[in-house]
TORKOL-4160 file (C-alpha; in steps of 0.2 Angstrom, whole numbers, padded with zeros to 4 digits, m for minus):
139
<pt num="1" X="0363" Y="0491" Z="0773"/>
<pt num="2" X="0372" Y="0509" Z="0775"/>
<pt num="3" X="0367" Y="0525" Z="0783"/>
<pt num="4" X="0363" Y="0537" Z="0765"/>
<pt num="5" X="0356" Y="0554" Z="0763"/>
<pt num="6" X="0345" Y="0560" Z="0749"/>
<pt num="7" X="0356" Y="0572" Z="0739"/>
<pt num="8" X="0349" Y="0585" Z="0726"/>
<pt num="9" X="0361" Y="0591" Z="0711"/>
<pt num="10" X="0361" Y="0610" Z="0715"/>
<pt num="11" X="0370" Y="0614" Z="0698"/>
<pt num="12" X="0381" Y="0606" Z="0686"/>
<pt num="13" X="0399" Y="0619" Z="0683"/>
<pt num="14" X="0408" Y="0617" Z="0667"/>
<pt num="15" X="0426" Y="0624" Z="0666"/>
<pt num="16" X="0427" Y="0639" Z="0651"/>
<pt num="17" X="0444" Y="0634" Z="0649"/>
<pt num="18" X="0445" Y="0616" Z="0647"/>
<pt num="19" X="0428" Y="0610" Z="0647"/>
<pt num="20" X="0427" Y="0598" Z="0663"/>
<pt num="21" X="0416" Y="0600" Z="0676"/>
<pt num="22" X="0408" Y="0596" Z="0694"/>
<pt num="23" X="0392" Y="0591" Z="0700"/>
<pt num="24" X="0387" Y="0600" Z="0715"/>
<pt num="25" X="0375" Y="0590" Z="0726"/>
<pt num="26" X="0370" Y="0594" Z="0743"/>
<pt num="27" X="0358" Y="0586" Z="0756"/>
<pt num="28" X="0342" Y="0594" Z="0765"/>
<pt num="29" X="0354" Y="0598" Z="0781"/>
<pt num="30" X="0369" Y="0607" Z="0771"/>
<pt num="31" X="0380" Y="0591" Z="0768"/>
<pt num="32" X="0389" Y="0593" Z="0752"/>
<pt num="33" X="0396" Y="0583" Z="0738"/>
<pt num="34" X="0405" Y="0587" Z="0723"/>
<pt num="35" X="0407" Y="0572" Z="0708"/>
<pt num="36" X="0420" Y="0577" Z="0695"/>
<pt num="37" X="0413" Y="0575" Z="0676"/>
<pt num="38" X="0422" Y="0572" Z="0658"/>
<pt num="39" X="0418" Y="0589" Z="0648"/>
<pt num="40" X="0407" Y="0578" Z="0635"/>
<pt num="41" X="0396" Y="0574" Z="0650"/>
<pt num="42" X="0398" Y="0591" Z="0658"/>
<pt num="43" X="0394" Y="0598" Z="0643"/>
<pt num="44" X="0380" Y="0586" Z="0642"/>
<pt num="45" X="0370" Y="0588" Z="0659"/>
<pt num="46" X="0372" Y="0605" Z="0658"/>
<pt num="47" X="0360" Y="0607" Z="0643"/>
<pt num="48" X="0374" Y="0611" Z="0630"/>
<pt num="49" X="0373" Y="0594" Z="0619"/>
<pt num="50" X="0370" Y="0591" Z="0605"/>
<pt num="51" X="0357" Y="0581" Z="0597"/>
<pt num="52" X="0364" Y="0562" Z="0597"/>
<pt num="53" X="0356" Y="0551" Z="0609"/>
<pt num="54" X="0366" Y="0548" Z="0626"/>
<pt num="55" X="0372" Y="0530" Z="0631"/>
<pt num="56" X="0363" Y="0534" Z="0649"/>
<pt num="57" X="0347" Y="0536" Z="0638"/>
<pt num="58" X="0349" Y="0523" Z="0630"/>
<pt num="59" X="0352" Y="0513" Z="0644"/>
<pt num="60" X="0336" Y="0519" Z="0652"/>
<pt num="61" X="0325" Y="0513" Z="0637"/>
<pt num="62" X="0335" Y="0496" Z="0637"/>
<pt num="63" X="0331" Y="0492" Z="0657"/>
<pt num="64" X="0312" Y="0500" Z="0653"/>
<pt num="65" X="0309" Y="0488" Z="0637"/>
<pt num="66" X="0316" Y="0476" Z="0647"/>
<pt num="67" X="0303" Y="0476" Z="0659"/>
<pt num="68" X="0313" Y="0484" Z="0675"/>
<pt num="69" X="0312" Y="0499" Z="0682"/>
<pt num="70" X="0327" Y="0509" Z="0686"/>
<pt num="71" X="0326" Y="0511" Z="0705"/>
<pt num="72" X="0339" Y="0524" Z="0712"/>
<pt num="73" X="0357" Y="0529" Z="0713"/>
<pt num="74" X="0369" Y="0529" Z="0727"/>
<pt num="75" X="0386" Y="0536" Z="0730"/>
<pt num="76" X="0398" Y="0526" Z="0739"/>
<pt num="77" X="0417" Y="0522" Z="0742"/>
<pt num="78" X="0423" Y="0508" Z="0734"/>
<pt num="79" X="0439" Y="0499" Z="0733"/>
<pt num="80" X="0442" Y="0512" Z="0719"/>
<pt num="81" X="0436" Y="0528" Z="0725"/>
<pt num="82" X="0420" Y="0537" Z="0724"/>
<pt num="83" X="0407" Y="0525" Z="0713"/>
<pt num="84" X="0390" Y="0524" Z="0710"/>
<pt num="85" X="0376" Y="0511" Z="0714"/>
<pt num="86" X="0362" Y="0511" Z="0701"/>
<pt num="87" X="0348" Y="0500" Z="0706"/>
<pt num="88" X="0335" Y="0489" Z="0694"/>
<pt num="89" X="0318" Y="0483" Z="0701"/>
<pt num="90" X="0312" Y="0469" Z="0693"/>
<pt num="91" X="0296" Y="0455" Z="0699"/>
<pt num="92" X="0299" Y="0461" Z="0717"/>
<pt num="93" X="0316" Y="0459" Z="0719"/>
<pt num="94" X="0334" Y="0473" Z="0716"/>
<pt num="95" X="0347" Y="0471" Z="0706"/>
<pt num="96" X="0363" Y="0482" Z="0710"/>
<pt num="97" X="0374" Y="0487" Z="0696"/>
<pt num="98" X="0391" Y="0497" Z="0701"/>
<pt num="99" X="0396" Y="0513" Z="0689"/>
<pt num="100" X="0407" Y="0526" Z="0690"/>
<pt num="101" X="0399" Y="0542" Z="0700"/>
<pt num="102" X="0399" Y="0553" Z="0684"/>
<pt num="103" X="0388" Y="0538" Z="0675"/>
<pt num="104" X="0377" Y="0537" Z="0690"/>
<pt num="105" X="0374" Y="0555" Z="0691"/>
<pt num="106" X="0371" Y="0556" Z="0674"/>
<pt num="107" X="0359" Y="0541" Z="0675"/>
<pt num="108" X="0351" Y="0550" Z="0691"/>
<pt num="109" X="0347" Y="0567" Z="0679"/>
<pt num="110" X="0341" Y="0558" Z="0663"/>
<pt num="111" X="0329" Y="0545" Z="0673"/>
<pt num="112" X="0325" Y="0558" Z="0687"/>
<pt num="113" X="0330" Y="0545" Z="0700"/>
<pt num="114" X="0333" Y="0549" Z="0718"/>
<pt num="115" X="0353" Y="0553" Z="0723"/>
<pt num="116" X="0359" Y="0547" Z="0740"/>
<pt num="117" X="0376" Y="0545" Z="0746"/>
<pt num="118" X="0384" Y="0534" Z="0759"/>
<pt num="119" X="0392" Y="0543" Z="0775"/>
<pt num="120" X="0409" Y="0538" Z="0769"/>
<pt num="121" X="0407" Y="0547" Z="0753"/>
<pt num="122" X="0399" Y="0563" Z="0758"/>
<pt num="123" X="0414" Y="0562" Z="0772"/>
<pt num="124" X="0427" Y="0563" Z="0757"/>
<pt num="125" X="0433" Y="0544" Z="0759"/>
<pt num="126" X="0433" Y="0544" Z="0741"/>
<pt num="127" X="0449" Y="0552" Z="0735"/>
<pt num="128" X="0460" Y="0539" Z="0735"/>
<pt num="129" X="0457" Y="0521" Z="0731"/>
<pt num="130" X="0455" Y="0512" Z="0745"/>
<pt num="131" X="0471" Y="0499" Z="0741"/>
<pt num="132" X="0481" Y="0509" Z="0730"/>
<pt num="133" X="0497" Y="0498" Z="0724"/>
<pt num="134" X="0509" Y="0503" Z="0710"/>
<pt num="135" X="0506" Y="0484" Z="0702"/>
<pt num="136" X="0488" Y="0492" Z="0698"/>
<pt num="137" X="0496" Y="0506" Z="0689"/>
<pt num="138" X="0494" Y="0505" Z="0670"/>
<pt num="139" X="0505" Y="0520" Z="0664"/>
């Protein structure tokens, strides 16, 4: 397993200009990290959405019905950048799921789920992929 830290989203910033955003997170010992956000979701976990039903509440109900519980929310480095790890606890055992970090912290604010991040993402691993390759590029 990794070395985390518990994180706690200190504010979510949107742009006035062109509507993207950050999410600010920092640990109980000052560590700090930011996760870029699409203005919809900016817009969104700041409080300024509007009244249709989020694809992360959704998701939420689905894994509830389902008879899971949705566990926690980790940020890591993968071989793509910054990601998320969103946990399912199910009959005793976990199931990991990978997402991207602004689905994960979005999940993390509508569940109210714990935030950790790995070492490697709070020391700013995460941005570049960890193989980048022009082969991979699609424009």
């Amino acid at each position: 397993m990794w070395a985390v830290k518990r994180l706690e989203l200190k504010r979510v910033g949107v742009c006035s200009r062109c509507g993207r955003g950050r999410a600010e997170l920092e640990s109980a010992d000052g560590d700090r990290l930011e996760v870029p956000l699409d203005a919809h979701r900016a817009r969104e976990l700041s409080g300024q959405g509007d009244e249709i039903r989020s694809l992360s509440t959704f998701v939420l109900g689905q894994v509830s019905a389902g008879g899971a519980e949705a566990g926690e929310v980790v940020l890591d480095v993968g071989p793509s950048g910054l990601r998320a790890l969103f946990s399912l606890l199910r009959d005793g055992d976990t199931e990991v799921l990978a997402c991207t970090a602004q689905e994960g912290i979005e999940l993390a604010v509508r569940g109210t789920l714990s935030i950790y991040a790995t070492d490697e993402a709070l020391a700013g691993d995460a941005d570049e992929p960890a193989t980048p390759s022009s082969r991979n590029t699609v424009h």
